[in-house]
MDTraj code that builds the backbone (N, CA, C; nanometers):
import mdtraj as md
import numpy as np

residues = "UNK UNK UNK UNK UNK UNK UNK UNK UNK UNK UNK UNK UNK UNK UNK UNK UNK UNK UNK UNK UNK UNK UNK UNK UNK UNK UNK UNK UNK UNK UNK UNK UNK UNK UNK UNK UNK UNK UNK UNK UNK UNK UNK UNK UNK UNK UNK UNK UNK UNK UNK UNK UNK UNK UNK UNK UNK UNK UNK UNK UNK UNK UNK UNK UNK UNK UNK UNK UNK UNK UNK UNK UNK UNK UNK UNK UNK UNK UNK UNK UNK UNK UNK UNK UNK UNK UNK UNK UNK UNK UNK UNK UNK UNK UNK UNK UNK UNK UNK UNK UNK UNK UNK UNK UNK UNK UNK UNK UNK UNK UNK UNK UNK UNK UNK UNK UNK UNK UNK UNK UNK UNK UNK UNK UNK UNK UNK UNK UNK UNK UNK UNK".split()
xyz = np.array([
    [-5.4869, -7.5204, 0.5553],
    [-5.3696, -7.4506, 0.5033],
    [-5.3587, -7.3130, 0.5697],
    [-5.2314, -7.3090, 0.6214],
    [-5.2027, -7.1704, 0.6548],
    [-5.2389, -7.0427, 0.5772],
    [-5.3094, -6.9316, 0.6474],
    [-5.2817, -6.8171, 0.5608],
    [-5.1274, -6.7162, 0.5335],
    [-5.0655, -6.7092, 0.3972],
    [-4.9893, -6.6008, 0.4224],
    [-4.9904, -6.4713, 0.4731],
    [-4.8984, -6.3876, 0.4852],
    [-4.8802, -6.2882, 0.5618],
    [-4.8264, -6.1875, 0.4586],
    [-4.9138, -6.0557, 0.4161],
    [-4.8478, -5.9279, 0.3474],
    [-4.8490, -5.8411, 0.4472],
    [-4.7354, -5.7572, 0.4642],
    [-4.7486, -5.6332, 0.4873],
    [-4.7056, -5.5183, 0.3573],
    [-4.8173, -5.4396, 0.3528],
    [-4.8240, -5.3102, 0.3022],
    [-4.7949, -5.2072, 0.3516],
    [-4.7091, -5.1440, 0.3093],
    [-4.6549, -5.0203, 0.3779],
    [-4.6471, -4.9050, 0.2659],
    [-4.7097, -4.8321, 0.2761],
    [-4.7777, -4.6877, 0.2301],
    [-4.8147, -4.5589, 0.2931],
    [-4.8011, -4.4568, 0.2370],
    [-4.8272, -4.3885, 0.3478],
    [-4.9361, -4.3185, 0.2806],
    [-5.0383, -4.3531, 0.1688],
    [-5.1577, -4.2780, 0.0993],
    [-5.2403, -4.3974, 0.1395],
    [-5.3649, -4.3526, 0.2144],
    [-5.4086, -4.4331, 0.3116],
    [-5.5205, -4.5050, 0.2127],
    [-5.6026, -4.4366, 0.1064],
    [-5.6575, -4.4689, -0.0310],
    [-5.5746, -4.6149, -0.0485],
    [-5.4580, -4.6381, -0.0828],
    [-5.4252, -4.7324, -0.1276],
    [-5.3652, -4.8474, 0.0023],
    [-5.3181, -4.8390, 0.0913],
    [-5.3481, -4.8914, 0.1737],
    [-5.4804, -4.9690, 0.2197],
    [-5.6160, -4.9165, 0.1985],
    [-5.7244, -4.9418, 0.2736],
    [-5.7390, -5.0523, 0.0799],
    [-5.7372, -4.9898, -0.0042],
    [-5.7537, -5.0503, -0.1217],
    [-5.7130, -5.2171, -0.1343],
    [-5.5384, -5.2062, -0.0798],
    [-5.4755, -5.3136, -0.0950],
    [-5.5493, -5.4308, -0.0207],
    [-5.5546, -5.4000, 0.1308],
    [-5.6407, -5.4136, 0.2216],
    [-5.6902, -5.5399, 0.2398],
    [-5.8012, -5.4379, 0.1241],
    [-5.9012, -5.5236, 0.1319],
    [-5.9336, -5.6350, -0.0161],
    [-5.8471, -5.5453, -0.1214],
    [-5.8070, -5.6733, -0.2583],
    [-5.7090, -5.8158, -0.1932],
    [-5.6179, -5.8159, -0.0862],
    [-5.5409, -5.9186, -0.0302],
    [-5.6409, -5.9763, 0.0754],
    [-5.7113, -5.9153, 0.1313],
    [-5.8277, -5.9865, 0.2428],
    [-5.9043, -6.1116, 0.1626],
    [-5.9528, -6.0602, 0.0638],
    [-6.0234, -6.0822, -0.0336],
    [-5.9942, -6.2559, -0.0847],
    [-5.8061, -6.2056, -0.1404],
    [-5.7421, -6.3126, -0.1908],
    [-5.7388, -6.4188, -0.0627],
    [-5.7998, -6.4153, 0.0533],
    [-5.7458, -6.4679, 0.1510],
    [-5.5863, -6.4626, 0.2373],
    [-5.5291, -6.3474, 0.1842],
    [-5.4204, -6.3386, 0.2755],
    [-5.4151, -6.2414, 0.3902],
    [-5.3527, -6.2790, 0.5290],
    [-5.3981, -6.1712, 0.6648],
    [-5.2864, -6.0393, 0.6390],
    [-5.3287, -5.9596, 0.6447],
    [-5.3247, -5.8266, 0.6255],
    [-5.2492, -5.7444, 0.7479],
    [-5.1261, -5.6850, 0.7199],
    [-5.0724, -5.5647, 0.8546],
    [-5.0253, -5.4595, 0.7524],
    [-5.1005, -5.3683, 0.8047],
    [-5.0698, -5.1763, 0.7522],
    [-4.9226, -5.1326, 0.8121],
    [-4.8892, -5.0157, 0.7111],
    [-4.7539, -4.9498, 0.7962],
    [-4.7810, -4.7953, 0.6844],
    [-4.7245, -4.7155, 0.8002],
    [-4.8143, -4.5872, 0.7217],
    [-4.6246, -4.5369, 0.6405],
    [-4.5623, -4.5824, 0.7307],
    [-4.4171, -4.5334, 0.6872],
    [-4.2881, -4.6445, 0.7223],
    [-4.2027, -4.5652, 0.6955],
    [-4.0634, -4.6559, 0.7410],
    [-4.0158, -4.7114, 0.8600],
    [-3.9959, -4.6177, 0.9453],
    [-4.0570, -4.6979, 1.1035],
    [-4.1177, -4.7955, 1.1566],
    [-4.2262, -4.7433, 1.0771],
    [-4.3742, -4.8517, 1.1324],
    [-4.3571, -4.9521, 1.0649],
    [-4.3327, -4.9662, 0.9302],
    [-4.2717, -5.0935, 0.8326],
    [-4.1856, -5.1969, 0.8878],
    [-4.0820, -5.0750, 0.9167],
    [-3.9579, -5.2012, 0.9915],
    [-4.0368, -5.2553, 1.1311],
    [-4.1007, -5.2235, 1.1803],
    [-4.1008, -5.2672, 1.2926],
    [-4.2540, -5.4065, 1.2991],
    [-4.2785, -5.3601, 1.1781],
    [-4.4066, -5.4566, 1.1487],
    [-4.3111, -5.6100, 1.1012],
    [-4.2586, -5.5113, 0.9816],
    [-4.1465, -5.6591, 0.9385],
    [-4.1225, -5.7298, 1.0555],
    [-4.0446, -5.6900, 1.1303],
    [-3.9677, -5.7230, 1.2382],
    [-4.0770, -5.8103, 1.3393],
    [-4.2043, -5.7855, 1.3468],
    [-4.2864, -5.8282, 1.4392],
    [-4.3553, -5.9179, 1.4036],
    [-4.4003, -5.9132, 1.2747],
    [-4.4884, -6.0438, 1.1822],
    [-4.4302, -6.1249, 1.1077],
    [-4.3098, -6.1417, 1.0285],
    [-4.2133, -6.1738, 0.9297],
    [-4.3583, -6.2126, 0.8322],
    [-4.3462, -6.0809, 0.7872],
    [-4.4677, -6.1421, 0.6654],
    [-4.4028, -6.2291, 0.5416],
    [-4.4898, -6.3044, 0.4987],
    [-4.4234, -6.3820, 0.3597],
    [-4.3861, -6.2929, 0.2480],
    [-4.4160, -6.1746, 0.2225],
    [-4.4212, -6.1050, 0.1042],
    [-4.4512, -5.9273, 0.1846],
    [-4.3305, -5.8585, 0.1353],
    [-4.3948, -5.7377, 0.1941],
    [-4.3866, -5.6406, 0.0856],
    [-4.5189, -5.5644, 0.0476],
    [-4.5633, -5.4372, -0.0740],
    [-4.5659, -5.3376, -0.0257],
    [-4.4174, -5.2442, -0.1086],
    [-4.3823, -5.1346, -0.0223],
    [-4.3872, -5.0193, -0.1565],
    [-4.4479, -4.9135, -0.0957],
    [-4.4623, -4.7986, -0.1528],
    [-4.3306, -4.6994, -0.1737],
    [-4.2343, -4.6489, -0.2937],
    [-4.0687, -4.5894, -0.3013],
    [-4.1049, -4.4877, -0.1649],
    [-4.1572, -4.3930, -0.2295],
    [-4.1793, -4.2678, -0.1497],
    [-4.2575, -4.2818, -0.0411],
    [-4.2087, -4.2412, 0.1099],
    [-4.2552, -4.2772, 0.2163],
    [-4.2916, -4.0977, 0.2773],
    [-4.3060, -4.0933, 0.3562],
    [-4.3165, -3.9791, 0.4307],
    [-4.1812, -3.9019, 0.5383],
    [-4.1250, -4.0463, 0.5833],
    [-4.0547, -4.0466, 0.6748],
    [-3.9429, -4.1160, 0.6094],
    [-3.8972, -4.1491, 0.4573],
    [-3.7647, -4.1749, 0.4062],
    [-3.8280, -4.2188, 0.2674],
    [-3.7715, -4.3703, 0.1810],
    [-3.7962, -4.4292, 0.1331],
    [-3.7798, -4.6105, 0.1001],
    [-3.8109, -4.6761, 0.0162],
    [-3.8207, -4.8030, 0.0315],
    [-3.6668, -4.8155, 0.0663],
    [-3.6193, -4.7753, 0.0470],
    [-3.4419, -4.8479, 0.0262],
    [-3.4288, -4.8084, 0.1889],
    [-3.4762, -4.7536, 0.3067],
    [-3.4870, -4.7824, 0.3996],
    [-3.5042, -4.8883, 0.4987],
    [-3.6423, -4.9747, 0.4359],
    [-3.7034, -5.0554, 0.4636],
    [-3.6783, -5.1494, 0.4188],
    [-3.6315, -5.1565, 0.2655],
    [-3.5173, -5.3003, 0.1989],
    [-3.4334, -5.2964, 0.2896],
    [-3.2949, -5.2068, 0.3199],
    [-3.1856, -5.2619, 0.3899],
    [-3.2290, -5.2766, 0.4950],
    [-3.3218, -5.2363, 0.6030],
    [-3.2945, -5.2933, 0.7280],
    [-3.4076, -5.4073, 0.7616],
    [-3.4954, -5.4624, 0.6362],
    [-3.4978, -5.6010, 0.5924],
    [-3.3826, -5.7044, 0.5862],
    [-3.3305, -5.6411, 0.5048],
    [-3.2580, -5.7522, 0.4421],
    [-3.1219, -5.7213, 0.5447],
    [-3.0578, -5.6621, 0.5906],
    [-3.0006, -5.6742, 0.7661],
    [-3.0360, -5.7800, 0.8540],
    [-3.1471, -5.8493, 0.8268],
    [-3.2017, -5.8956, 0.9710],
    [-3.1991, -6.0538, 0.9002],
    [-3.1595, -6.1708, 0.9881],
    [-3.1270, -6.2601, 0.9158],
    [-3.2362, -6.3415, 0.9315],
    [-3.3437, -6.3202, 1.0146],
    [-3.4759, -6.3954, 1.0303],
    [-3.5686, -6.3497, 0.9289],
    [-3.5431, -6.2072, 0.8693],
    [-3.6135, -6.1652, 0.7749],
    [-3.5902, -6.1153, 0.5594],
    [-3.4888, -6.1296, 0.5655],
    [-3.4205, -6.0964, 0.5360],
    [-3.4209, -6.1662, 0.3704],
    [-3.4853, -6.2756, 0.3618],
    [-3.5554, -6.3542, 0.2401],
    [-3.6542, -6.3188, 0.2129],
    [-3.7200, -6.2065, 0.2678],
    [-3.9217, -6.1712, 0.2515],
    [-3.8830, -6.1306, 0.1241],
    [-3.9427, -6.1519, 0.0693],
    [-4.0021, -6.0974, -0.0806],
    [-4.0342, -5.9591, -0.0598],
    [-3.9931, -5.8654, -0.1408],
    [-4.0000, -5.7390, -0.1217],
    [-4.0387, -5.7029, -0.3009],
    [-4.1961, -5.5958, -0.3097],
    [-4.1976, -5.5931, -0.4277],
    [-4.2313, -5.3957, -0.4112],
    [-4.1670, -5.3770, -0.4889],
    [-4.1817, -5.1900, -0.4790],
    [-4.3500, -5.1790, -0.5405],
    [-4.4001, -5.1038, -0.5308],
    [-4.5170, -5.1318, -0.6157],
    [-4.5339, -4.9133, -0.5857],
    [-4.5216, -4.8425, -0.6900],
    [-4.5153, -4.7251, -0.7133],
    [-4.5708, -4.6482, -0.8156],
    [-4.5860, -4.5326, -0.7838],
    [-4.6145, -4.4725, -0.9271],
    [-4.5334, -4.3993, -0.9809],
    [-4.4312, -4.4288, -0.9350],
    [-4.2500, -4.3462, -0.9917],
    [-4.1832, -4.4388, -1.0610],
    [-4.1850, -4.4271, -1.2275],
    [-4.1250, -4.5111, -1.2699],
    [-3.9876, -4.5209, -1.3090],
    [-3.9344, -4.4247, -1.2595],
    [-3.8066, -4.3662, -1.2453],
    [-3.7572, -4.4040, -1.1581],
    [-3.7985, -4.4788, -1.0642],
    [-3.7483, -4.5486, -0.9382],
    [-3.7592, -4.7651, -0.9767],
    [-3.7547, -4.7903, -1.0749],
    [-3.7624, -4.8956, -1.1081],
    [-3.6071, -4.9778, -1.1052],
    [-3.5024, -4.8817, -1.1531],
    [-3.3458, -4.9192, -1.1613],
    [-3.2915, -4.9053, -1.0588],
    [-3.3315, -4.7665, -0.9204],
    [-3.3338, -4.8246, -0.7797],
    [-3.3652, -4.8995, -0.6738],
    [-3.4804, -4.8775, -0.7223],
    [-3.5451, -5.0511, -0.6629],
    [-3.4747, -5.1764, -0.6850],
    [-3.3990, -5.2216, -0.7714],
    [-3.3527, -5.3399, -0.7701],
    [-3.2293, -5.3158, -0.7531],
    [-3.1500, -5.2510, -0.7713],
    [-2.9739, -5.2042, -0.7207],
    [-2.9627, -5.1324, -0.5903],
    [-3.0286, -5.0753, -0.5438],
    [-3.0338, -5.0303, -0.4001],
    [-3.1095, -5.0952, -0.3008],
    [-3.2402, -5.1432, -0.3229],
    [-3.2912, -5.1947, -0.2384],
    [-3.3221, -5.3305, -0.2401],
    [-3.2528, -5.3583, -0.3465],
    [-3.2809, -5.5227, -0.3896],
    [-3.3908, -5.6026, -0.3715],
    [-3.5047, -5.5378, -0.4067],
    [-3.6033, -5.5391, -0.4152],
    [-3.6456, -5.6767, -0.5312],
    [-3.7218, -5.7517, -0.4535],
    [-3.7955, -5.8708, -0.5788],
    [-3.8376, -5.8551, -0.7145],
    [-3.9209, -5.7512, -0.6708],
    [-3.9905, -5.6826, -0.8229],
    [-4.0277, -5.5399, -0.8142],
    [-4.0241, -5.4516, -0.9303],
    [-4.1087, -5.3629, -0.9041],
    [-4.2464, -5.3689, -1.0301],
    [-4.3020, -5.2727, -0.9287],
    [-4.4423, -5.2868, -0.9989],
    [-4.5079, -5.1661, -0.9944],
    [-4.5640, -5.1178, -1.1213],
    [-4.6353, -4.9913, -1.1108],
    [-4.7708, -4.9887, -1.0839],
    [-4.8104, -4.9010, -0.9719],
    [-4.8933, -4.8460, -0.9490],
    [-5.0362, -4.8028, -1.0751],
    [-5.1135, -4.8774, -1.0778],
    [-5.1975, -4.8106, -1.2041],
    [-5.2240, -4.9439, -1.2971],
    [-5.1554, -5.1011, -1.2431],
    [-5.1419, -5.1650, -1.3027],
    [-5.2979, -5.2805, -1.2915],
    [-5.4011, -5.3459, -1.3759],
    [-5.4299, -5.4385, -1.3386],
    [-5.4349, -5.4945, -1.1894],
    [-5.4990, -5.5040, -1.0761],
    [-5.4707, -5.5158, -0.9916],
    [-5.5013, -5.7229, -0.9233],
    [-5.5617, -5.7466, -1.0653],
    [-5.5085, -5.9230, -1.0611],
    [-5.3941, -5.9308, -1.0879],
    [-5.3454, -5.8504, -1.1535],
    [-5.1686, -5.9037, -1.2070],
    [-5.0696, -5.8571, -1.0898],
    [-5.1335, -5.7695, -0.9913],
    [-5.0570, -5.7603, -0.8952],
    [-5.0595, -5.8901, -0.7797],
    [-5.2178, -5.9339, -0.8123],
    [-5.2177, -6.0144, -0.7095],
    [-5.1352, -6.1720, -0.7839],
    [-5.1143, -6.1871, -0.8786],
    [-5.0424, -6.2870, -0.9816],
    [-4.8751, -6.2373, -0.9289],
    [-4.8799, -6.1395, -0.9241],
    [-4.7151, -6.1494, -0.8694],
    [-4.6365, -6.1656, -0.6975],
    [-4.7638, -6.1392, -0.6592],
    [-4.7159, -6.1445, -0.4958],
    [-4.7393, -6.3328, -0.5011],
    [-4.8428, -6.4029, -0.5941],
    [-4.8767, -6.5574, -0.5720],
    [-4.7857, -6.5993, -0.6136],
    [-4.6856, -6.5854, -0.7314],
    [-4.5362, -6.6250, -0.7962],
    [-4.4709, -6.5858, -0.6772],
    [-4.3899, -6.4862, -0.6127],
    [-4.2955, -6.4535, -0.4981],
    [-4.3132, -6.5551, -0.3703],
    [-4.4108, -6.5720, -0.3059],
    [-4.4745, -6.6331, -0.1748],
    [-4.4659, -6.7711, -0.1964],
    [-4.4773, -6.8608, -0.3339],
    [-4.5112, -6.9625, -0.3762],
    [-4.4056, -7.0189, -0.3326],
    [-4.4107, -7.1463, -0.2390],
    [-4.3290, -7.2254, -0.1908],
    [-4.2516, -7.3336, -0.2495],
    [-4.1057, -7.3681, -0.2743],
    [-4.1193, -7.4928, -0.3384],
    [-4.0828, -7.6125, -0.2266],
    [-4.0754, -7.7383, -0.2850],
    [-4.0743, -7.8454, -0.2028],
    [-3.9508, -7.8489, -0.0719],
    [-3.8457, -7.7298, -0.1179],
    [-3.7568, -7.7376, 0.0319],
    [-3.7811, -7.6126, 0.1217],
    [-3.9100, -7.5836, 0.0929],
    [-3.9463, -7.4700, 0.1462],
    [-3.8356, -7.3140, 0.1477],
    [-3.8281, -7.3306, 0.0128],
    [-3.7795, -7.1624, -0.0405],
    [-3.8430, -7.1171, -0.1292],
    [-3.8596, -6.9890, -0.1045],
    [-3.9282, -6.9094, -0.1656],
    [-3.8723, -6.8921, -0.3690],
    [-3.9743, -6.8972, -0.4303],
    [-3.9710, -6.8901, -0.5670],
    [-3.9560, -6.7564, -0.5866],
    [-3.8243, -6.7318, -0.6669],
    [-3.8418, -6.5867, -0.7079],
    [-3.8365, -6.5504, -0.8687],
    [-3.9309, -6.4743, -0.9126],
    [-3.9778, -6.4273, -1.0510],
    [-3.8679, -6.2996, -1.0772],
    [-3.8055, -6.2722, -1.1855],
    [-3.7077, -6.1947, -1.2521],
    [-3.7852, -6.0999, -1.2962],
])
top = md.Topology()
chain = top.add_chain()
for i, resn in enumerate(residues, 1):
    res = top.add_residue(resn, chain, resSeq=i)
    for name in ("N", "CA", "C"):
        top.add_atom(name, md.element.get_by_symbol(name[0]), res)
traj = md.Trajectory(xyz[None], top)
């Protein structure tokens, strides 16, 4: 069986190296992005199955990296889950960046890995399952 594909894009390198290595772990292959740039261009280069993006970036924010996701028509179905510690950014995340899920930062970090396995989860015509 194939491994899936996350990219994490963060720019607090603590949680980056964290995610890392909790998704290594789960068996899924792993690409870093420290910011928005580097995100899109990872998207763009790996089409990961599921990509965990941090609101606040250095160099913009997620609603950056949602639209010029979801712009791109090869990519453009990835599962996108905000995962933050701004919970004030929960009603933008899904109206601006149309984002899959959001998820706070601070949470259980099996239940994070329980929500990227619901998003990625394939069904029989090969589309992606998406959780509300």
């Amino acid at each position: 069986m194939e491994q899936s594909t996350i990219l994490v894009v963060d720019d607090e390198k603590i949680w980056r190296n964290l995610l890392s290595r909790l998704l290594r772990t789960a068996n899924y292959e792993v690409h870093t992005a420290t910011g928005c740039a580097d995100g899109i261009r990872l998207a763009e280069l790996h089409k990961p199955d599921c990509i965990l993006l941090d609101f606040h970036l250095t160099d913009g924010t997620a609603a950056d990296v949602c639209l010029s996701v979801r712009s791109r028509e090869d990519i453009k179905k990835t599962p996108i889950i905000i995962f933050s510690s701004d919970p004030d950014k929960e009603i933008i995340s899904y109206a601006q960046c149309r984002a899959d899920k959001f998820v706070l930062k601070g949470i259980p970090l099996t239940k994070l890995l329980a929500v990227i396995e619901i998003l990625i989860r394939k069904t029989p015509q090969g589309q992606a399952s998406f959780i509300s």
